[in-house]
C-alpha positions in Angstrom: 127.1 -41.0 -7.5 125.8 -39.1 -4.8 123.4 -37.1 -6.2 122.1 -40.6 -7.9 121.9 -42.6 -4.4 120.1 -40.0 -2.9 117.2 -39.8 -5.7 117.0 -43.5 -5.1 116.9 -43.6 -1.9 114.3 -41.2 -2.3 111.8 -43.1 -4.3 112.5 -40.9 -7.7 111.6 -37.9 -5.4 114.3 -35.7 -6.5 113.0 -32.0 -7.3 114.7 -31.6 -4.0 117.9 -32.4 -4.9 120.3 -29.9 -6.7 123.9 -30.9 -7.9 126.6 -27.8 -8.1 129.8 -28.2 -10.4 131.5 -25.0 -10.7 132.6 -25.9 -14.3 130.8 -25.8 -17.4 131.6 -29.4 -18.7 131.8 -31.7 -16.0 133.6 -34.9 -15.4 137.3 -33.8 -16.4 138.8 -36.6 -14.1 136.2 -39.4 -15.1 138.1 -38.5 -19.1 141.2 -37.7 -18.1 142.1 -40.6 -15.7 143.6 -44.1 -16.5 144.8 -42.8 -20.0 141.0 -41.5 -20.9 140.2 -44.7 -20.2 138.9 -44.6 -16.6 139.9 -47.2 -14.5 136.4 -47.7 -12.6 137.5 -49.7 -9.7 139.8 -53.1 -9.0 138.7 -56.7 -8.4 140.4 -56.6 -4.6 139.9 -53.2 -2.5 141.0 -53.3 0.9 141.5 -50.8 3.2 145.4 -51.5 3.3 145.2 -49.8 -0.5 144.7 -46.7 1.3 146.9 -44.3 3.3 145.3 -41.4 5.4 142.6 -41.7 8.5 142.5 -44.9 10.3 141.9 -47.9 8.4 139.2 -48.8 9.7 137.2 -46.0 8.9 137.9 -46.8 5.4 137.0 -50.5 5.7 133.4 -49.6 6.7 132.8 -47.5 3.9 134.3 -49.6 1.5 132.2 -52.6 2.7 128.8 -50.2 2.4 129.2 -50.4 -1.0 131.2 -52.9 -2.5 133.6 -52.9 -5.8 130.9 -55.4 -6.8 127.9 -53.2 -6.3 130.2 -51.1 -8.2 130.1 -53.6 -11.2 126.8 -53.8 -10.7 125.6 -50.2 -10.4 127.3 -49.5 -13.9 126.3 -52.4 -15.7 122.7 -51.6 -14.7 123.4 -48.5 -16.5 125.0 -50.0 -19.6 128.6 -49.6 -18.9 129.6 -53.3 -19.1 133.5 -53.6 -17.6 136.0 -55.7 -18.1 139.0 -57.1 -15.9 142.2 -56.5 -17.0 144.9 -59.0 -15.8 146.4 -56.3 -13.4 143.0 -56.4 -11.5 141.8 -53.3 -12.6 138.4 -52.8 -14.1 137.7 -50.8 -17.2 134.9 -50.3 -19.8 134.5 -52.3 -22.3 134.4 -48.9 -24.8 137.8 -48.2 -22.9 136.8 -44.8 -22.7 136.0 -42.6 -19.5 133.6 -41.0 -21.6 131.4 -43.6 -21.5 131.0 -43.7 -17.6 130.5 -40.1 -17.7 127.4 -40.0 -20.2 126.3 -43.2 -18.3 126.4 -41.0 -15.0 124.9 -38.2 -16.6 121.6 -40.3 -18.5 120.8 -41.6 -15.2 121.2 -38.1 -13.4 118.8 -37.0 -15.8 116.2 -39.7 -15.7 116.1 -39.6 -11.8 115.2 -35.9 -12.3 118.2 -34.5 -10.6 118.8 -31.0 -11.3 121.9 -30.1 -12.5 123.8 -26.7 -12.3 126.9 -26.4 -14.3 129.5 -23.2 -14.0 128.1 -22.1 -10.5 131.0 -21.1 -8.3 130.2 -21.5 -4.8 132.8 -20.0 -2.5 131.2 -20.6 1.4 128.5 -22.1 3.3 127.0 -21.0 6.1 124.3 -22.5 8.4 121.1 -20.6 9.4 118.9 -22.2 11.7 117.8 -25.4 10.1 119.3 -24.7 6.7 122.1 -23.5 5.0 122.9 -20.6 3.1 125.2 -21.1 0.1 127.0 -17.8 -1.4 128.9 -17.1 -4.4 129.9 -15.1 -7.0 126.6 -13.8 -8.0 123.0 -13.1 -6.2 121.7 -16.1 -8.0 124.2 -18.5 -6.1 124.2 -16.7 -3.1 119.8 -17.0 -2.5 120.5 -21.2 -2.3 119.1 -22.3 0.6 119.5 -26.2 1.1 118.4 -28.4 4.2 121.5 -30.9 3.8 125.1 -30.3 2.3 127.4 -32.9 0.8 130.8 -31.5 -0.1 132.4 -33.6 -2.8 134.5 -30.7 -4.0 137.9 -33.5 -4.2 141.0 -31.8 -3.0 143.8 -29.9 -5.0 145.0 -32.2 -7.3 144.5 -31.4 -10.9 143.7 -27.6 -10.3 142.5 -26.8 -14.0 139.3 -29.7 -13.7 138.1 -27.4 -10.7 140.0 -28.6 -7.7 140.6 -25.7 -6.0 140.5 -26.3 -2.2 137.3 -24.2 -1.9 135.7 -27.5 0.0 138.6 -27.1 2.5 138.0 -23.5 3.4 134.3 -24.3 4.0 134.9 -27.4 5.9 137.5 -25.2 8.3 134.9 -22.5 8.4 133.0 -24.9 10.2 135.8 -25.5 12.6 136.3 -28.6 10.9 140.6 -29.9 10.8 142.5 -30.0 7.8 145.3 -32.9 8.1 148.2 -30.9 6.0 147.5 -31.8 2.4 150.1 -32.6 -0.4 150.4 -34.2 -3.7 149.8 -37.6 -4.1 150.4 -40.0 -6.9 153.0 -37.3 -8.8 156.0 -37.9 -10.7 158.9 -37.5 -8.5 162.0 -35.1 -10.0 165.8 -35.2 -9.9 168.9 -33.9 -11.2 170.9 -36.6 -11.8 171.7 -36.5 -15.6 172.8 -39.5 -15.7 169.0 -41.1 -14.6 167.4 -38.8 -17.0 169.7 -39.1 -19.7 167.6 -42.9 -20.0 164.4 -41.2 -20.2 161.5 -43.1 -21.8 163.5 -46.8 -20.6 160.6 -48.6 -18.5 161.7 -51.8 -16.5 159.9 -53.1 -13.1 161.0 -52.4 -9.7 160.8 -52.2 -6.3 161.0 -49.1 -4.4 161.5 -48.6 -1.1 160.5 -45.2 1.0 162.9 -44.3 4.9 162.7 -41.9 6.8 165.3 -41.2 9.3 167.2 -44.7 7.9 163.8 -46.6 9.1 161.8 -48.1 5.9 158.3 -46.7 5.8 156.8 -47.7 2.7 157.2 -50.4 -0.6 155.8 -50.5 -3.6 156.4 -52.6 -6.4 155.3 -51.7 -10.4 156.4 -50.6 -13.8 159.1 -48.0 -13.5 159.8 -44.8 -16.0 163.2 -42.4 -16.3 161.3 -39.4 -17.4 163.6 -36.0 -18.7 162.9 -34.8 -15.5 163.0 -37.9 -13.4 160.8 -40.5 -12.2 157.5 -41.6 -13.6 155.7 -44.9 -13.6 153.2 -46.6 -11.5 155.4 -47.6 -9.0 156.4 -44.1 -8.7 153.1 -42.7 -8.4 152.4 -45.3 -5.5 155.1 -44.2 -3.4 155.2 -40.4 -4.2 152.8 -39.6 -1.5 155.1 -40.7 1.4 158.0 -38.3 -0.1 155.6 -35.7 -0.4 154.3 -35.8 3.5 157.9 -36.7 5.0 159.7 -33.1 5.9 163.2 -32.3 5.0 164.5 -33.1 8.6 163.3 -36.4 8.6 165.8 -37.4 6.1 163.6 -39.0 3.2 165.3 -40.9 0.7 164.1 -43.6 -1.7 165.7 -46.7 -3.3 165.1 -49.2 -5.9 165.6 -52.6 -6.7 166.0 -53.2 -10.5 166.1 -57.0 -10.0 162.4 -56.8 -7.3 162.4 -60.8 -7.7 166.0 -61.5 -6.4 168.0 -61.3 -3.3 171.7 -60.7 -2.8 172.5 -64.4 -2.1 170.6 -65.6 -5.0 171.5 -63.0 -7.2 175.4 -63.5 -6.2 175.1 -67.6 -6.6 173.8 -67.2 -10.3 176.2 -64.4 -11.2 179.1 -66.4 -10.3 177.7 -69.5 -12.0 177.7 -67.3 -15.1 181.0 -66.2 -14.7 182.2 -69.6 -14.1 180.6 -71.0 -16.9 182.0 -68.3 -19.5 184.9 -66.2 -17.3 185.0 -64.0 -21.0 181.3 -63.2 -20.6 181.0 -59.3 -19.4 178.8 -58.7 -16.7 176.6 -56.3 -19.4 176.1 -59.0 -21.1 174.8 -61.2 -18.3 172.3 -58.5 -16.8 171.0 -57.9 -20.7 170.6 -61.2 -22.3 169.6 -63.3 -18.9 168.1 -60.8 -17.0 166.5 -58.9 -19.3 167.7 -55.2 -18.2 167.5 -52.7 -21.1 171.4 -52.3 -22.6 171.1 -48.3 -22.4 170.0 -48.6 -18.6 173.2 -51.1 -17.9 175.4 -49.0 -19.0 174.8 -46.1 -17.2 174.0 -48.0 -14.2 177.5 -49.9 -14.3 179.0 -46.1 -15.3 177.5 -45.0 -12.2 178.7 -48.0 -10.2 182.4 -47.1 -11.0 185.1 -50.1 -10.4 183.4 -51.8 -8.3 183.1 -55.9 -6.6 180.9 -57.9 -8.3 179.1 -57.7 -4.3 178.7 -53.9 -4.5 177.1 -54.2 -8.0 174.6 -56.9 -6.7 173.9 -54.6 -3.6 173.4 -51.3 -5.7 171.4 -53.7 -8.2 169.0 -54.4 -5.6 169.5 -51.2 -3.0 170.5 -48.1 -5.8 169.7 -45.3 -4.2 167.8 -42.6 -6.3 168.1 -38.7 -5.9 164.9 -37.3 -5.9 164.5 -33.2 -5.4 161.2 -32.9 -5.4 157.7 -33.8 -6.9 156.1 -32.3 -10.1 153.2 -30.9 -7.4 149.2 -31.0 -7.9 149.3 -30.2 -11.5 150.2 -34.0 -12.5 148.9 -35.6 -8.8 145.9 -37.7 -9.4 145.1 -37.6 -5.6 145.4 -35.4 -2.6 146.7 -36.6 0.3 145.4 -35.1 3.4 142.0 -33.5 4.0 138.9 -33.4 6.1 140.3 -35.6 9.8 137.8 -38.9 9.6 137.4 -38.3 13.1 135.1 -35.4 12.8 133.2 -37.5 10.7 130.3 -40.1 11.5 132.0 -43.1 9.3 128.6 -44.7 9.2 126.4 -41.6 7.4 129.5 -39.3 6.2 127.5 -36.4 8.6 129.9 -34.2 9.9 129.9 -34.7 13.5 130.3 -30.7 14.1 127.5 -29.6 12.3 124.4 -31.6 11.9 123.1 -31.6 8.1 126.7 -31.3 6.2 128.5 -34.6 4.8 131.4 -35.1 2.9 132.2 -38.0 0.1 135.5 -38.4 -2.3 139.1 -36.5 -2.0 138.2 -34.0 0.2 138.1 -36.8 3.0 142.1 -37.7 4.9 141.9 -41.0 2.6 143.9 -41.5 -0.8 144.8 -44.6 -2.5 147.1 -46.3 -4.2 147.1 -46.4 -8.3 144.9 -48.9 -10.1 140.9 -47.5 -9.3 141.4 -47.2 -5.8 140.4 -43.7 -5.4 137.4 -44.1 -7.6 136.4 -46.9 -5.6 136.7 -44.7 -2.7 134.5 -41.7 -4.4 132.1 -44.3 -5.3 131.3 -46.3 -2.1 131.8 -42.4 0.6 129.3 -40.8 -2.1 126.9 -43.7 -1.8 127.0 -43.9 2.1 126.6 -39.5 1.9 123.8 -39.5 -0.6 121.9 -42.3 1.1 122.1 -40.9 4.6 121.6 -37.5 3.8 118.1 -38.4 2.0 117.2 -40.8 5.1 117.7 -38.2 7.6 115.0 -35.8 6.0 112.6 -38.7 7.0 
Protein backbone atom coordinates (compact mmCIF):
# COMPACT_ATOMS: atom_id res chain seq x y z
CA UNK A 1 0.00 0.00 0.00
CA UNK A 2 2.71 2.14 0.43
CA UNK A 3 4.97 1.48 -2.14
CA UNK A 4 1.59 1.86 -4.45
CA UNK A 5 0.54 5.46 -3.03
CA UNK A 6 3.78 6.63 -3.55
CA UNK A 7 4.12 5.59 -7.44
CA UNK A 8 0.81 7.44 -7.64
CA UNK A 9 1.47 10.14 -6.11
CA UNK A 10 4.32 10.27 -8.25
CA UNK A 11 2.79 10.40 -11.60
CA UNK A 12 3.83 6.50 -12.51
CA UNK A 13 7.35 7.84 -11.84
CA UNK A 14 8.49 4.91 -9.86
CA UNK A 15 12.05 3.61 -11.02
CA UNK A 16 12.85 5.36 -7.83
CA UNK A 17 11.05 3.49 -5.64
CA UNK A 18 12.37 0.10 -4.31
CA UNK A 19 10.19 -2.22 -1.95
CA UNK A 20 12.36 -4.68 0.54
CA UNK A 21 10.56 -7.93 2.06
CA UNK A 22 13.09 -10.01 3.67
CA UNK A 23 11.07 -13.21 2.61
CA UNK A 24 10.94 -14.92 -0.50
CA UNK A 25 7.08 -15.17 -0.83
CA UNK A 26 5.49 -12.28 0.47
CA UNK A 27 2.12 -11.54 2.00
CA UNK A 28 1.96 -14.47 4.72
CA UNK A 29 -0.43 -12.25 6.91
CA UNK A 30 -2.63 -11.01 3.89
CA UNK A 31 -3.28 -15.42 3.59
CA UNK A 32 -3.04 -16.31 6.77
CA UNK A 33 -5.42 -13.80 8.43
CA UNK A 34 -9.29 -13.95 8.99
CA UNK A 35 -9.23 -17.80 8.36
CA UNK A 36 -7.27 -17.24 4.78
CA UNK A 37 -9.84 -15.20 4.14
CA UNK A 38 -8.60 -11.72 4.85
CA UNK A 39 -10.81 -9.61 6.54
CA UNK A 40 -9.90 -6.19 4.51
CA UNK A 41 -11.37 -3.72 6.76
CA UNK A 42 -14.91 -3.03 8.73
CA UNK A 43 -17.92 -0.82 7.78
CA UNK A 44 -17.33 1.49 11.11
CA UNK A 45 -13.55 2.35 12.17
CA UNK A 46 -13.12 4.58 14.84
CA UNK A 47 -10.31 5.44 16.77
CA UNK A 48 -11.92 3.98 19.99
CA UNK A 49 -11.24 0.33 18.01
CA UNK A 50 -7.75 1.03 18.86
CA UNK A 51 -5.61 0.90 22.00
CA UNK A 52 -1.96 2.34 22.10
CA UNK A 53 -0.85 6.22 21.33
CA UNK A 54 -3.33 8.81 21.79
CA UNK A 55 -6.42 8.53 20.00
CA UNK A 56 -6.32 11.17 18.27
CA UNK A 57 -3.39 10.48 16.46
CA UNK A 58 -5.17 7.53 15.23
CA UNK A 59 -8.33 9.43 14.25
CA UNK A 60 -6.31 11.67 11.77
CA UNK A 61 -4.88 8.90 9.99
CA UNK A 62 -7.71 6.93 9.82
CA UNK A 63 -9.71 9.90 8.35
CA UNK A 64 -6.66 10.41 5.55
CA UNK A 65 -7.75 7.54 4.16
CA UNK A 66 -10.99 6.20 4.79
CA UNK A 67 -12.40 2.41 5.10
CA UNK A 68 -14.27 3.67 2.03
CA UNK A 69 -11.33 4.70 0.01
CA UNK A 70 -10.42 1.37 1.13
CA UNK A 71 -13.44 -0.23 -0.76
CA UNK A 72 -12.67 1.78 -3.27
CA UNK A 73 -8.96 1.38 -3.82
CA UNK A 74 -9.53 -2.51 -4.11
CA UNK A 75 -12.42 -2.58 -6.13
CA UNK A 76 -10.56 -0.32 -8.55
CA UNK A 77 -8.22 -3.24 -8.63
CA UNK A 78 -10.75 -6.02 -9.01
CA UNK A 79 -11.15 -7.12 -5.58
CA UNK A 80 -14.96 -6.56 -5.19
CA UNK A 81 -15.86 -7.02 -1.14
CA UNK A 82 -18.59 -7.90 0.53
CA UNK A 83 -20.10 -7.01 4.04
CA UNK A 84 -20.71 -9.57 6.30
CA UNK A 85 -23.40 -9.01 8.93
CA UNK A 86 -20.67 -8.60 11.71
CA UNK A 87 -19.46 -5.43 9.77
CA UNK A 88 -16.48 -6.85 8.59
CA UNK A 89 -15.53 -6.70 4.92
CA UNK A 90 -14.21 -9.62 2.95
CA UNK A 91 -13.64 -10.57 -0.73
CA UNK A 92 -15.96 -11.76 -2.59
CA UNK A 93 -13.43 -14.98 -3.61
CA UNK A 94 -13.19 -15.20 0.32
CA UNK A 95 -9.68 -15.69 -0.11
CA UNK A 96 -6.62 -13.40 1.14
CA UNK A 97 -5.06 -14.58 -1.87
CA UNK A 98 -6.87 -12.59 -3.94
CA UNK A 99 -5.91 -9.22 -2.24
CA UNK A 100 -2.46 -10.26 -2.39
CA UNK A 101 -2.17 -10.88 -6.29
CA UNK A 102 -4.45 -7.79 -6.61
CA UNK A 103 -1.57 -5.83 -4.53
CA UNK A 104 0.99 -7.39 -6.34
CA UNK A 105 -0.58 -6.72 -10.29
CA UNK A 106 -0.79 -3.24 -9.42
CA UNK A 107 2.80 -3.16 -7.84
CA UNK A 108 3.91 -4.34 -10.94
CA UNK A 109 2.02 -2.18 -13.45
CA UNK A 110 3.10 1.06 -11.54
CA UNK A 111 6.68 -0.21 -12.10
CA UNK A 112 7.68 -0.64 -8.56
CA UNK A 113 10.58 -2.70 -8.03
CA UNK A 114 10.31 -5.41 -5.96
CA UNK A 115 13.13 -7.27 -3.91
CA UNK A 116 12.08 -10.38 -2.28
CA UNK A 117 14.49 -12.46 0.41
CA UNK A 118 16.71 -9.34 1.17
CA UNK A 119 17.47 -9.16 4.80
CA UNK A 120 18.13 -5.73 5.96
CA UNK A 121 19.42 -5.54 9.49
CA UNK A 122 20.17 -1.48 10.11
CA UNK A 123 19.97 1.91 8.63
CA UNK A 124 21.95 4.48 8.89
CA UNK A 125 21.82 8.17 7.67
CA UNK A 126 24.68 9.77 5.70
CA UNK A 127 24.27 13.24 4.88
CA UNK A 128 21.20 13.50 2.72
CA UNK A 129 20.67 9.71 2.33
CA UNK A 130 20.70 6.70 3.93
CA UNK A 131 22.71 3.77 3.93
CA UNK A 132 20.97 0.43 4.24
CA UNK A 133 23.24 -2.75 5.42
CA UNK A 134 22.60 -6.34 5.52
CA UNK A 135 23.64 -9.64 5.21
CA UNK A 136 25.46 -9.37 2.02
CA UNK A 137 27.47 -6.43 -0.09
CA UNK A 138 24.60 -6.31 -2.36
CA UNK A 139 22.10 -5.10 0.47
CA UNK A 140 24.51 -3.24 2.25
CA UNK A 141 25.58 -0.60 -1.27
CA UNK A 142 21.53 0.69 -0.96
CA UNK A 143 21.46 4.04 -0.77
CA UNK A 144 17.84 5.59 -0.59
CA UNK A 145 16.82 9.36 -0.10
CA UNK A 146 13.59 8.52 2.05
CA UNK A 147 12.83 5.35 4.40
CA UNK A 148 9.50 3.95 5.30
CA UNK A 149 9.66 1.16 7.87
CA UNK A 150 6.68 -1.02 7.60
CA UNK A 151 8.54 -4.00 9.08
CA UNK A 152 5.00 -4.78 11.63
CA UNK A 153 6.08 -5.81 15.06
CA UNK A 154 6.70 -9.39 16.55
CA UNK A 155 3.73 -10.99 16.13
CA UNK A 156 3.68 -14.02 13.98
CA UNK A 157 7.60 -14.48 13.91
CA UNK A 158 7.80 -17.20 11.08
CA UNK A 159 5.93 -14.55 8.26
CA UNK A 160 9.17 -12.25 9.05
CA UNK A 161 8.24 -10.32 12.08
CA UNK A 162 11.18 -10.13 13.78
CA UNK A 163 11.60 -6.81 15.59
CA UNK A 164 14.41 -5.78 13.22
CA UNK A 165 12.21 -2.36 12.48
CA UNK A 166 12.48 -1.77 16.27
CA UNK A 167 16.20 -1.96 16.63
CA UNK A 168 16.54 0.57 13.69
CA UNK A 169 13.94 2.80 14.90
CA UNK A 170 15.85 2.87 18.59
CA UNK A 171 19.13 3.23 16.67
CA UNK A 172 17.79 6.38 15.75
CA UNK A 173 17.11 7.26 19.33
CA UNK A 174 13.60 6.71 18.53
CA UNK A 175 11.33 5.13 22.01
CA UNK A 176 9.97 1.77 22.02
CA UNK A 177 6.61 1.73 24.31
CA UNK A 178 7.22 -2.00 25.89
CA UNK A 179 5.74 -4.35 23.32
CA UNK A 180 3.66 -7.57 24.04
CA UNK A 181 1.33 -9.94 22.33
CA UNK A 182 -1.82 -8.86 21.35
CA UNK A 183 -4.87 -10.58 20.15
CA UNK A 184 -3.45 -14.22 21.65
CA UNK A 185 -5.27 -16.94 23.15
CA UNK A 186 -5.17 -16.66 26.78
CA UNK A 187 -4.08 -20.12 28.93
CA UNK A 188 -5.07 -21.82 32.16
CA UNK A 189 -5.03 -24.69 34.22
CA UNK A 190 -8.20 -25.15 35.40
CA UNK A 191 -9.12 -28.68 34.09
CA UNK A 192 -12.27 -28.27 34.70
CA UNK A 193 -12.53 -25.09 31.90
CA UNK A 194 -10.54 -27.10 29.53
CA UNK A 195 -12.04 -30.27 30.01
CA UNK A 196 -15.16 -28.36 27.70
CA UNK A 197 -12.77 -27.54 25.08
CA UNK A 198 -14.22 -26.87 21.55
CA UNK A 199 -17.91 -25.60 23.44
CA UNK A 200 -18.35 -21.92 21.96
CA UNK A 201 -21.11 -19.69 23.61
CA UNK A 202 -21.09 -15.68 23.69
CA UNK A 203 -19.94 -13.63 26.45
CA UNK A 204 -18.90 -10.80 28.08
CA UNK A 205 -15.61 -10.37 29.49
CA UNK A 206 -14.47 -8.02 31.75
CA UNK A 207 -10.49 -7.00 32.30
CA UNK A 208 -9.31 -5.21 36.40
CA UNK A 209 -6.57 -4.40 37.48
CA UNK A 210 -6.04 -3.71 41.06
CA UNK A 211 -10.06 -4.59 41.59
CA UNK A 212 -10.71 -1.40 39.20
CA UNK A 213 -12.40 -2.63 35.67
CA UNK A 214 -10.16 -1.58 32.77
CA UNK A 215 -11.49 -3.07 29.72
CA UNK A 216 -14.92 -5.07 28.14
CA UNK A 217 -15.38 -6.85 25.35
CA UNK A 218 -18.17 -8.68 24.20
CA UNK A 219 -17.97 -11.82 21.30
CA UNK A 220 -18.04 -15.44 20.63
CA UNK A 221 -16.19 -17.37 23.33
CA UNK A 222 -13.97 -20.79 22.97
CA UNK A 223 -12.64 -23.42 25.88
CA UNK A 224 -9.65 -24.42 24.06
CA UNK A 225 -7.34 -27.72 25.65
CA UNK A 226 -5.25 -25.11 26.83
CA UNK A 227 -7.74 -22.49 27.71
CA UNK A 228 -9.29 -19.53 26.19
CA UNK A 229 -9.83 -18.88 22.57
CA UNK A 230 -12.46 -16.86 20.65
CA UNK A 231 -12.93 -13.43 19.48
CA UNK A 232 -13.84 -12.02 22.50
CA UNK A 233 -10.74 -13.43 23.89
CA UNK A 234 -8.50 -12.14 21.37
CA UNK A 235 -10.01 -8.59 22.06
CA UNK A 236 -9.19 -8.48 25.56
CA UNK A 237 -5.92 -10.42 25.55
CA UNK A 238 -3.90 -7.38 24.98
CA UNK A 239 -4.80 -5.68 28.38
CA UNK A 240 -3.64 -9.09 30.27
CA UNK A 241 -0.63 -9.09 28.34
CA UNK A 242 0.54 -5.26 29.30
CA UNK A 243 -0.86 -5.36 33.02
CA UNK A 244 2.17 -6.65 35.35
CA UNK A 245 1.85 -9.26 38.00
CA UNK A 246 1.59 -6.62 40.88
CA UNK A 247 -1.20 -5.01 39.48
CA UNK A 248 -3.38 -7.87 40.26
CA UNK A 249 -4.99 -8.74 36.66
CA UNK A 250 -7.76 -10.93 36.62
CA UNK A 251 -10.55 -11.39 34.11
CA UNK A 252 -14.24 -12.41 34.35
CA UNK A 253 -17.05 -13.47 32.21
CA UNK A 254 -20.56 -13.18 31.94
CA UNK A 255 -22.16 -16.34 30.20
CA UNK A 256 -25.62 -14.72 30.17
CA UNK A 257 -23.77 -10.79 28.44
CA UNK A 258 -27.68 -9.82 27.78
CA UNK A 259 -28.93 -10.13 31.46
CA UNK A 260 -28.54 -8.60 34.80
CA UNK A 261 -28.78 -10.06 38.23
CA UNK A 262 -32.31 -8.60 38.98
CA UNK A 263 -33.64 -9.72 35.64
CA UNK A 264 -31.96 -12.82 35.62
CA UNK A 265 -33.13 -13.59 39.34
CA UNK A 266 -37.02 -12.49 38.48
CA UNK A 267 -37.18 -14.97 35.49
CA UNK A 268 -35.44 -17.86 37.36
CA UNK A 269 -37.79 -17.77 40.13
CA UNK A 270 -40.80 -17.39 37.68
CA UNK A 271 -39.49 -20.76 36.29
CA UNK A 272 -39.20 -22.27 39.40
CA UNK A 273 -42.57 -21.21 40.44
CA UNK A 274 -44.10 -22.32 37.52
CA UNK A 275 -42.52 -25.99 37.60
CA UNK A 276 -40.77 -26.24 41.47
CA UNK A 277 -39.63 -30.05 39.86
CA UNK A 278 -37.86 -28.24 36.92
CA UNK A 279 -33.82 -28.42 37.72
CA UNK A 280 -32.02 -25.40 37.32
CA UNK A 281 -29.90 -27.44 34.34
CA UNK A 282 -32.71 -27.72 32.71
CA UNK A 283 -33.74 -24.14 32.84
CA UNK A 284 -30.23 -22.60 31.75
CA UNK A 285 -30.24 -25.40 28.72
CA UNK A 286 -33.61 -25.39 27.21
CA UNK A 287 -34.56 -21.50 27.90
CA UNK A 288 -31.35 -20.06 27.85
CA UNK A 289 -29.75 -21.87 25.50
CA UNK A 290 -26.28 -22.75 27.47
CA UNK A 291 -24.55 -25.84 26.05
CA UNK A 292 -25.58 -28.97 28.61
CA UNK A 293 -21.70 -30.13 28.90
CA UNK A 294 -20.78 -26.40 29.89
CA UNK A 295 -23.83 -26.39 32.69
CA UNK A 296 -22.62 -29.07 34.23
CA UNK A 297 -19.32 -28.21 34.91
CA UNK A 298 -20.22 -24.72 35.59
CA UNK A 299 -22.91 -25.82 38.38
CA UNK A 300 -19.95 -28.57 39.47
CA UNK A 301 -17.81 -25.70 39.91
CA UNK A 302 -20.43 -23.66 41.69
CA UNK A 303 -20.73 -26.35 44.51
CA UNK A 304 -24.10 -26.08 46.79
CA UNK A 305 -24.77 -22.98 46.27
CA UNK A 306 -28.12 -20.06 46.43
CA UNK A 307 -29.87 -19.73 43.49
CA UNK A 308 -28.26 -15.76 44.07
CA UNK A 309 -24.61 -16.98 44.00
CA UNK A 310 -25.34 -19.02 40.81
CA UNK A 311 -26.90 -15.90 39.14
CA UNK A 312 -23.80 -13.80 40.34
CA UNK A 313 -21.15 -16.40 39.10
CA UNK A 314 -23.45 -16.68 35.94
CA UNK A 315 -22.85 -13.25 35.17
CA UNK A 316 -19.35 -12.40 37.29
CA UNK A 317 -17.43 -16.19 36.99
CA UNK A 318 -14.15 -15.47 37.44
CA UNK A 319 -11.64 -17.24 35.01
CA UNK A 320 -7.98 -18.37 35.85
CA UNK A 321 -5.85 -17.37 33.30
CA UNK A 322 -1.82 -18.16 33.61
CA UNK A 323 -0.68 -16.68 30.80
CA UNK A 324 -0.99 -16.05 26.96
CA UNK A 325 0.04 -18.44 24.14
CA UNK A 326 2.74 -15.34 23.13
CA UNK A 327 3.61 -13.91 19.55
CA UNK A 328 3.41 -17.16 17.86
CA UNK A 329 -0.56 -17.09 17.67
CA UNK A 330 -0.85 -12.96 18.38
CA UNK A 331 -2.16 -11.35 15.23
CA UNK A 332 -0.99 -7.84 16.55
CA UNK A 333 1.74 -6.28 18.61
CA UNK A 334 0.92 -4.09 21.03
CA UNK A 335 3.46 -1.47 21.76
CA UNK A 336 5.92 0.10 19.30
CA UNK A 337 7.30 3.20 17.79
CA UNK A 338 5.78 6.29 20.62
CA UNK A 339 3.31 8.41 18.12
CA UNK A 340 4.83 11.29 19.66
CA UNK A 341 8.03 11.14 17.81
CA UNK A 342 6.08 10.93 14.85
CA UNK A 343 4.54 13.84 12.61
CA UNK A 344 0.77 12.29 12.56
CA UNK A 345 0.16 14.24 9.43
CA UNK A 346 3.22 12.72 6.97
CA UNK A 347 4.29 9.60 9.27
CA UNK A 348 8.10 11.50 9.06
CA UNK A 349 9.80 10.71 12.00
CA UNK A 350 10.19 13.83 13.86
CA UNK A 351 13.96 12.83 14.88
CA UNK A 352 15.29 12.30 11.69
CA UNK A 353 14.09 14.00 8.63
CA UNK A 354 13.59 11.48 5.58
CA UNK A 355 12.43 8.21 7.67
CA UNK A 356 8.58 7.30 8.16
CA UNK A 357 6.89 4.56 9.54
CA UNK A 358 3.31 2.86 8.53
CA UNK A 359 1.52 -0.51 10.00
CA UNK A 360 2.43 -2.49 13.43
CA UNK A 361 5.49 -1.12 14.12
CA UNK A 362 3.59 2.18 15.13
CA UNK A 363 2.21 2.21 19.43
CA UNK A 364 -1.36 1.43 17.78
CA UNK A 365 -3.22 -2.10 17.66
CA UNK A 366 -6.73 -2.86 17.14
CA UNK A 367 -9.29 -4.75 18.09
CA UNK A 368 -10.40 -8.04 15.96
CA UNK A 369 -12.59 -7.70 12.94
CA UNK A 370 -10.08 -5.63 10.13
CA UNK A 371 -9.13 -3.13 12.37
CA UNK A 372 -5.47 -3.49 12.08
CA UNK A 373 -5.57 -3.81 8.32
CA UNK A 374 -7.50 -0.80 8.24
CA UNK A 375 -4.79 0.75 10.25
CA UNK A 376 -1.84 -0.58 7.75
CA UNK A 377 -3.81 0.59 4.97
CA UNK A 378 -4.75 4.30 5.77
CA UNK A 379 -0.58 4.96 7.98
CA UNK A 380 0.92 3.32 4.63
CA UNK A 381 -1.12 5.68 2.50
CA UNK A 382 -0.40 8.91 4.59
CA UNK A 383 3.74 7.48 4.51
CA UNK A 384 3.94 6.66 0.88
CA UNK A 385 2.14 9.86 -0.15
CA UNK A 386 4.24 12.16 1.99
CA UNK A 387 7.42 10.58 1.47
CA UNK A 388 6.99 11.05 -2.51
CA UNK A 389 5.72 14.85 -1.90
CA UNK A 390 8.68 15.81 0.03
CA UNK A 391 11.16 14.94 -2.82
CA UNK A 392 9.35 17.83 -4.67
Amino acid sequence: MTAIQAARQNDGESSTILLIDRRQKIGAKILISGGTRCNVTNREVLSSDYQGGVSHFVKHVLEAFTPRETIDFFGQMGVELVLEPTGKYFPTTHSGKTVLEALVRETERLGIELKTGVVITGVEKEGNFFRLSGKSETESSLLAKKVILTTGGLSYPETGSDGTGFQIARSFGHTIVDTAPALTPLTTDDEDWRSLSGITLPVKLSFYKQNRKKAEARGSFLFTHFGFSGPVVLDISRHWTKAGLQEEPRVEASFLPDQNEAALGSVLEKKKNANPHRKLKTVLCEDFSLPARFVEVFLRKAGVSTDKKIIRLLLNCPLRVTGVVGYKKAEVTAGGVDLKEVNVSTMESRKVPGLYFAGEILDVDGRIGGFNFQWAWSSGAVAGRAAVKSLS
